[in-house]
C-alpha positions in Angstrom: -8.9 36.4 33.0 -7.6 37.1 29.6 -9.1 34.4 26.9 -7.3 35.7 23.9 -3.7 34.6 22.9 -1.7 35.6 20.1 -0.6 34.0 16.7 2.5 35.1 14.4 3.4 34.3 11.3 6.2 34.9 8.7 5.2 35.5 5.3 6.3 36.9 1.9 5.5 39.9 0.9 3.3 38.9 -2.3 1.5 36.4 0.2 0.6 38.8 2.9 -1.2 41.3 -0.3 -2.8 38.1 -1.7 -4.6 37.6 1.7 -5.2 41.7 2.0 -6.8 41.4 -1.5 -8.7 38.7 -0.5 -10.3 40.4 2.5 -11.1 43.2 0.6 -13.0 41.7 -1.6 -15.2 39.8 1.2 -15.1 43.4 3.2 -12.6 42.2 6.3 -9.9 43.2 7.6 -7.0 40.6 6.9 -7.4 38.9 10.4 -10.6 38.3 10.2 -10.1 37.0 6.9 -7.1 34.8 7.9 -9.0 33.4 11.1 -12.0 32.6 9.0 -10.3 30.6 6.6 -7.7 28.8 9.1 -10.9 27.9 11.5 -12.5 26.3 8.3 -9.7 24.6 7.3 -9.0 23.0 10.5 -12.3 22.0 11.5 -12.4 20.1 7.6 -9.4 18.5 8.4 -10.4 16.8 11.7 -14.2 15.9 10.5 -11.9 14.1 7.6 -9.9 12.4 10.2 -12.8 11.6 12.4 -14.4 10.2 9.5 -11.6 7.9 8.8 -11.2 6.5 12.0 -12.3 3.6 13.2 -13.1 3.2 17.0 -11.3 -0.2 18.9 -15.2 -1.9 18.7 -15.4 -1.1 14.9 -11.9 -2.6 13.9 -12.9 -5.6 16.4 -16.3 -5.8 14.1 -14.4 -5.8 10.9 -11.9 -8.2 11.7 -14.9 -10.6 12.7 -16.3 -10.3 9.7 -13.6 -10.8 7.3 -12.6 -13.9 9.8 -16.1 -15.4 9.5 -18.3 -13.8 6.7 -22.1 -14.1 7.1 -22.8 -17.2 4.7 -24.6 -15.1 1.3 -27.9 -15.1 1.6 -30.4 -15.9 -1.5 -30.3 -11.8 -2.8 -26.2 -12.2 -2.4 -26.1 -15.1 -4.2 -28.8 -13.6 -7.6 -26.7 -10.7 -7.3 -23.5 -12.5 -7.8 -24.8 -14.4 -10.9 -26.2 -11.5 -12.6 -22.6 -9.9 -12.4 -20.7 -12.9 -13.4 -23.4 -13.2 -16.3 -23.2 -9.3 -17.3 -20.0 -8.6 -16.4 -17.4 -11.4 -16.3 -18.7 -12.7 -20.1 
């Protein structure tokens, strides 16, 4: 059973010896070059996504706390007066 599939794609001239230049200069042969550099690409894009989403149980956790913060605690409250005193004056 075959695995591999195919991928086209139309480029201009100056783009395609770009990428060929490229290659060379890491020693591949312009697919190998292109795959690389797609394969990266994609995989950066969905860790970024997965990293910026939030799962139902962690938008239902957020929501509770902005509805009903945790009532500041003595650190939160010295921290708070040290920035109104250093900052806000």
């Amino acid at each position: 059973m075959e695995t591999r599939t195919r991928f086209e794609m139309r480029l201009e001239k100056e783009q395609k010896e770009l990428l060929e230049r490229a290659a060379a200069v890491k020693g591949q042969d312009l697919t190998a070059f292109a795959l690389g550099v797609l394969l990266k690409e994609a995989s950066d894009v969905l860790a970024q996504h997965r990293a910026r989403t939030v799962t139902e149980k962690g938008m239902r956790a957020i929501l509770n706390l902005l509805e009903n913060p945790p009532t500041p605690n003595a650190a939160l409250k010295r921290a708070a007066r040290r920035h109104a005193e250093e900052v806000c004056e």
